[in-house]
N, C-alpha and C positions, 0 to 999 in steps of 0.2 A: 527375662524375656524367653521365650519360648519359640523353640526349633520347629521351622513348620514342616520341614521334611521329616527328623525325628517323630514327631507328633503322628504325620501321615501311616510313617509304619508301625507306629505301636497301633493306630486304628485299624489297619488292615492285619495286626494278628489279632487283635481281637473279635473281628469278622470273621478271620479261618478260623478261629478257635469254636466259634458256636458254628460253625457251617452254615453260613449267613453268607448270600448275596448283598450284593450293597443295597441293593430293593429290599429285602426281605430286611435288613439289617435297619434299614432309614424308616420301615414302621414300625418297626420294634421301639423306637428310642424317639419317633413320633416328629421327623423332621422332613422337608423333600426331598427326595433320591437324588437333586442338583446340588443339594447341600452338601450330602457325603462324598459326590464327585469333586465338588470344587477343596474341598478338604482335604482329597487322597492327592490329590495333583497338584498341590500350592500354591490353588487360587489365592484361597481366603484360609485366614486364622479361624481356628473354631472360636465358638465364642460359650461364655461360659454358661450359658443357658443350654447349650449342646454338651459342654461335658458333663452339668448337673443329669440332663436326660441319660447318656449313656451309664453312668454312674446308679440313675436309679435303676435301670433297666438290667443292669448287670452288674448283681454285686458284687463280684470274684475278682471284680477291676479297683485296683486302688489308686485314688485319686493321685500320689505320688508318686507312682509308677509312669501313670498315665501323662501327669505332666512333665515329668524331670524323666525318665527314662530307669529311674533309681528304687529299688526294692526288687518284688517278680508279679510275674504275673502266670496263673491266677495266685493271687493273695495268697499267701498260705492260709492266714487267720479268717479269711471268707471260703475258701472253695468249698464247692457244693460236689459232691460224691455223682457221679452220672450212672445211672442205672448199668447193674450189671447183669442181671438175666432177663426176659421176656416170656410168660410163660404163652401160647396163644389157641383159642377156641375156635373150631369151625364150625360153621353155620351154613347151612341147608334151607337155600331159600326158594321158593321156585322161579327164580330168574337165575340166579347164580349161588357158585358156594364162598361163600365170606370167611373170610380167618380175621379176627378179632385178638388182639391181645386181651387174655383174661388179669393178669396179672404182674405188675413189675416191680421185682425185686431190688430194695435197696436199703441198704445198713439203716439208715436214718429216716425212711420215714413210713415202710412196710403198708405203701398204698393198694390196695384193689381195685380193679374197674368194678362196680356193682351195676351198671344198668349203659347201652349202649342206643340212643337212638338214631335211625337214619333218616333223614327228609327227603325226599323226590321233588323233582321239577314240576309234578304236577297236584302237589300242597297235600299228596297220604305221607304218611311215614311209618316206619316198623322199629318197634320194640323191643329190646332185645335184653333179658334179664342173666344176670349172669346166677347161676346155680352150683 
């Protein structure tokens, strides 16, 4: 059987852990933001169509952790490395000067922004290539 208070606060580090609001957190993992309140405050048991979601959504969480309290978290055997540098561009626009991250540094997957587009409320938008 499963601890619902337990439960509550392995979900609420795993919200601090990504810097997730409970809003920001509830569409991440695609449930209503009533859902993850009554979770945190032991309304209701999660149910397992909620932990399958959190589970896909975040995979650094192990399911054994999450349920029984036992192992760590994040996973050792899943954690994902979080960027360590930021390299950033600035951009000279004639309304404003924009700084744009050009590039982010990280062990495992050595990605580049190559192209940056911005939309306006009034449906133009700018271009912006990275060189």
């Amino acid at each position: 059987m499963i601890n619902n208070e337990a439960f509550a606060k392995r979900l609420q580090k795993i919200i601090e852990y990504y810097g997730e609001s409970a809003s920001s957190f509830s569409e991440k993992v695609g449930v209503q933001r009533s859902t993850i309140s009554h979770i945190l405050s032991g309304r209701n048991k999660p149910s397992l169509d909620f932990v399958m979601k959190v589970l896909s959504q975040f995979p650094e969480v192990d399911l054994y952790w999450l349920m029984n309290g036992k192992g760590s978290f994040p996973s050792e055997s899943k954690k994902v490395e979080k960027p360590v540098s930021v390299e950033k561009k600035e951009i000279s626009t004639n309304k404003e000067k924009i700084e744009f991250p050009t590039s982010i540094s990280n062990s495992s997957n050595g990605k580049k922004i190559e192209r940056i587009v911005i939309f306006y409320s009034d449906g133009s938008f700018q271009n912006f290539e990275n060189s």
